[in-house]
GUDRENVO-362942 format. One record per atom (N, C-alpha, C, CB): residue in one letter; x, y, z. Coordinates in steps of 0.2 Angstrom, whole numbers, padded with zeros to 4 digits, always signed. Glycine has a CB too. Layout:
<guses>
aXYZ;...
</guses>
This chain:
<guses>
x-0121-0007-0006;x-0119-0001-0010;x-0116-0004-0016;x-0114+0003-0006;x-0119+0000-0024;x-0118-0003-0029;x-0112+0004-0032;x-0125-0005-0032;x-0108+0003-0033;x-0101+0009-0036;x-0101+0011-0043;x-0095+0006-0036;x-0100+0014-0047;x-0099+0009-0054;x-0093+0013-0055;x-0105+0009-0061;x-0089+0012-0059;x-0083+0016-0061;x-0082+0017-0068;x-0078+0014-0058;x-0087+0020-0069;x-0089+0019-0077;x-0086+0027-0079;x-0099+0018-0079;x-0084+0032-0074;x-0081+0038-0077;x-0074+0039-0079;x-0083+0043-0072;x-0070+0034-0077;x-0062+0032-0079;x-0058+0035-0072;x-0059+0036-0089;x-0052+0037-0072;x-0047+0040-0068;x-0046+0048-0072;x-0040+0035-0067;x-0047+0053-0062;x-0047+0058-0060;x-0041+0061-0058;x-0050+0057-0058;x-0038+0064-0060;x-0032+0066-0055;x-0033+0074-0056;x-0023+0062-0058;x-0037+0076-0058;x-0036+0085-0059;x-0038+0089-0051;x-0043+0089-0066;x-0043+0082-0050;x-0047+0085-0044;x-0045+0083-0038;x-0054+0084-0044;x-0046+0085-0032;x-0045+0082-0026;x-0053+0076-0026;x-0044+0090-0020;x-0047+0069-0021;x-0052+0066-0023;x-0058+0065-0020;x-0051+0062-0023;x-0059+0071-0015;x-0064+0074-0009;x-0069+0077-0011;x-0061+0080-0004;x-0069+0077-0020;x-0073+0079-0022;x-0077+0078-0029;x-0072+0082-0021;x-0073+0069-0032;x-0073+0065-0036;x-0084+0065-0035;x-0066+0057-0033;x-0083+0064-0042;x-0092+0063-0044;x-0093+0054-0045;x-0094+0068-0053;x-0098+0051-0043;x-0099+0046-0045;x-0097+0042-0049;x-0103+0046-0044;x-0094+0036-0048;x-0091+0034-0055;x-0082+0036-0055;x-0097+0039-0063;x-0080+0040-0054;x-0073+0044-0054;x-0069+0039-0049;x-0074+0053-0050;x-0063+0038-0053;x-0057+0032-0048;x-0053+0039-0048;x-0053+0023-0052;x-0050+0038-0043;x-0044+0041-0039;x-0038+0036-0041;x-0045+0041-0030;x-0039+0032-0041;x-0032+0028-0042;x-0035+0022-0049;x-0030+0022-0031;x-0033+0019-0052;x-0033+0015-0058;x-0026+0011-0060;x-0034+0019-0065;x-0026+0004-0056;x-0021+0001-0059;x-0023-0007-0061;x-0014+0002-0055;x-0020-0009-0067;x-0024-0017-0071;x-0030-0015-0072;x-0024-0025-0065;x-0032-0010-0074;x-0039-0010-0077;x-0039-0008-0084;x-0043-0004-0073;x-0045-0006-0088;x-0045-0005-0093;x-0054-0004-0095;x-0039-0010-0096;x-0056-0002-0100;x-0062+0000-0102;x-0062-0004-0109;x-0063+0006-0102;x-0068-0008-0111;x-0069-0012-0116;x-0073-0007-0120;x-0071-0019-0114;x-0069-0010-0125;x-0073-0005-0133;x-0082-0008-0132;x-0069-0009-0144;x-0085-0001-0132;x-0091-0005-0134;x-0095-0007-0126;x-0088-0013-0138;x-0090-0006-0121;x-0094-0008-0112;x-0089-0003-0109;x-0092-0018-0108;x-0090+0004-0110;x-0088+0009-0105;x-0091+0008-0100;x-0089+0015-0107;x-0098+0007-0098;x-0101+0005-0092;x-0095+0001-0085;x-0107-0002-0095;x-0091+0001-0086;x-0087-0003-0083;x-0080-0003-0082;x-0089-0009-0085;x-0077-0004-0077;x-0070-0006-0078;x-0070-0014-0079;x-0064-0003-0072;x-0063-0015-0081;x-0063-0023-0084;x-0056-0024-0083;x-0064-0024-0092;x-0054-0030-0079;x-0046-0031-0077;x-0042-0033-0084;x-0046-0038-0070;x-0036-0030-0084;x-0033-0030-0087;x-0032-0038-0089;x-0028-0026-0085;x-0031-0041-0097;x-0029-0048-0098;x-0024-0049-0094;x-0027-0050-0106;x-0024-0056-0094;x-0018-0057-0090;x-0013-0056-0084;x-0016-0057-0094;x-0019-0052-0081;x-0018-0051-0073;x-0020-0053-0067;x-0020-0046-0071;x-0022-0058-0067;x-0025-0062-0063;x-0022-0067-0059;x-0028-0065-0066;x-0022-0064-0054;x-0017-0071-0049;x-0018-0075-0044;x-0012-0069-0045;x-0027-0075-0045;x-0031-0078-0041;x-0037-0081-0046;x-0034-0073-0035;x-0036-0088-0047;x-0041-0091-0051;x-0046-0092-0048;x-0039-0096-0055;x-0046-0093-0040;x-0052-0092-0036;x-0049-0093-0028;x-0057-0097-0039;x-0053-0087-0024;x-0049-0087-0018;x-0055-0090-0014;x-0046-0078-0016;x-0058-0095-0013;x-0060-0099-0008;x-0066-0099-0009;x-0057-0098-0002;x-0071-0100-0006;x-0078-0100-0008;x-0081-0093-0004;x-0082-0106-0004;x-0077-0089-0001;x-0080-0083-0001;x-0081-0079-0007;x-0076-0079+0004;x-0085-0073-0005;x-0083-0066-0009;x-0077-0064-0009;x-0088-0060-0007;x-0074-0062-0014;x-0066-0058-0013;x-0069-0050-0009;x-0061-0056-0022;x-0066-0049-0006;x-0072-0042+0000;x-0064-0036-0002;x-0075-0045+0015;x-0058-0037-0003;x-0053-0033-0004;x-0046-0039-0008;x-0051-0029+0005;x-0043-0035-0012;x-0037-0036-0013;x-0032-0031-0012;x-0036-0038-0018;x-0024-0035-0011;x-0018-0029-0009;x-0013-0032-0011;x-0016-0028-0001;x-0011-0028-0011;x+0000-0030-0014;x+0002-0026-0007;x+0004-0023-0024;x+0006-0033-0003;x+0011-0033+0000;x+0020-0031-0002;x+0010-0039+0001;x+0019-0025-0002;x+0028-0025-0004;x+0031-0027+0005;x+0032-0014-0010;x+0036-0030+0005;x+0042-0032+0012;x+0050-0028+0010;x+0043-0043+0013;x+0051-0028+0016;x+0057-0023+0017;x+0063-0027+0012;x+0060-0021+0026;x+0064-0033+0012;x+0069-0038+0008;x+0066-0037+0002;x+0070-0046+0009;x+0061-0031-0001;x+0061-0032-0009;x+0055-0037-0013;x+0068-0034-0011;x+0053-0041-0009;x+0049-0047-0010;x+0040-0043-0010;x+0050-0054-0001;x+0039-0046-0013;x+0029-0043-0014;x+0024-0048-0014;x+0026-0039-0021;x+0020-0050-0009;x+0015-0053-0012;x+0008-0050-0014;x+0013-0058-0007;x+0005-0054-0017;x-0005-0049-0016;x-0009-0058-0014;x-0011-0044-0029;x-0013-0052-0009;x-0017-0055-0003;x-0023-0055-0004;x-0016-0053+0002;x-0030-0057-0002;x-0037-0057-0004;x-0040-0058+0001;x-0038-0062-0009;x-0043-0052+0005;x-0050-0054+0009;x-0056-0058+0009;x-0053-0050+0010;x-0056-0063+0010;x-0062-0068+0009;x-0065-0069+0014;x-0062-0074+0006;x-0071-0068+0017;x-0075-0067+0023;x-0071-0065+0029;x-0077-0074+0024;x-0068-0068+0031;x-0063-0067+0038;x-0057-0067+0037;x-0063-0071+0043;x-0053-0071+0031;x-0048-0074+0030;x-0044-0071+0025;x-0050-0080+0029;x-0037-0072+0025;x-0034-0068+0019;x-0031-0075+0016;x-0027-0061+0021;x-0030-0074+0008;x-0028-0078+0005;x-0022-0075+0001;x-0034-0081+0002;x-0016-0080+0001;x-0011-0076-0002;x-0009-0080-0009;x-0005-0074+0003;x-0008-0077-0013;x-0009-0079-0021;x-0003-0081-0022;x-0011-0073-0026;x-0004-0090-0025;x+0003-0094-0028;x+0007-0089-0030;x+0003-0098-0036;x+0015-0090-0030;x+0020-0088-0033;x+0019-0088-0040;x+0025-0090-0030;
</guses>
């Protein structure tokens, strides 16, 4: 399945009814001048210069009850948690 999220973020509508392209949620993204076609990760957001020889298949932010957060990376079977 190929997605594109080339319609930006939605919040007017319920997302049960978000048109192709339509994000529900948008955060570290942004749209480049010139390549609307696309979202584009925000500069300097990156906390995985590369998560193993898998595909990255999901990423997450871990917040914990002591206040502490990591973000984590699905790579084939495996999670990969990102340097401090």
């Amino acid at each position: 399945m190929n997605e594109p999220f080339n319609q930006g973020l939605v919040t007017a509508r319920d997302r049960a009814v978000l048109a192709p392209g339509e994000l529900q949620e948008a955060t570290g993204i942004e749209y480049a001048v010139g390549d609307t076609s696309r979202a584009w990760k925000l500069r300097g957001r990156s906390a995985f210069g590369a998560a193993g020889s898998a595909a990255v298949k999901g990423v997450a932010v871990c917040n914990f009850d002591d206040g502490t957060s990591s973000v984590v990376a699905l790579t084939g079977s495996s999670l990969v948690k990102a340097a401090s």
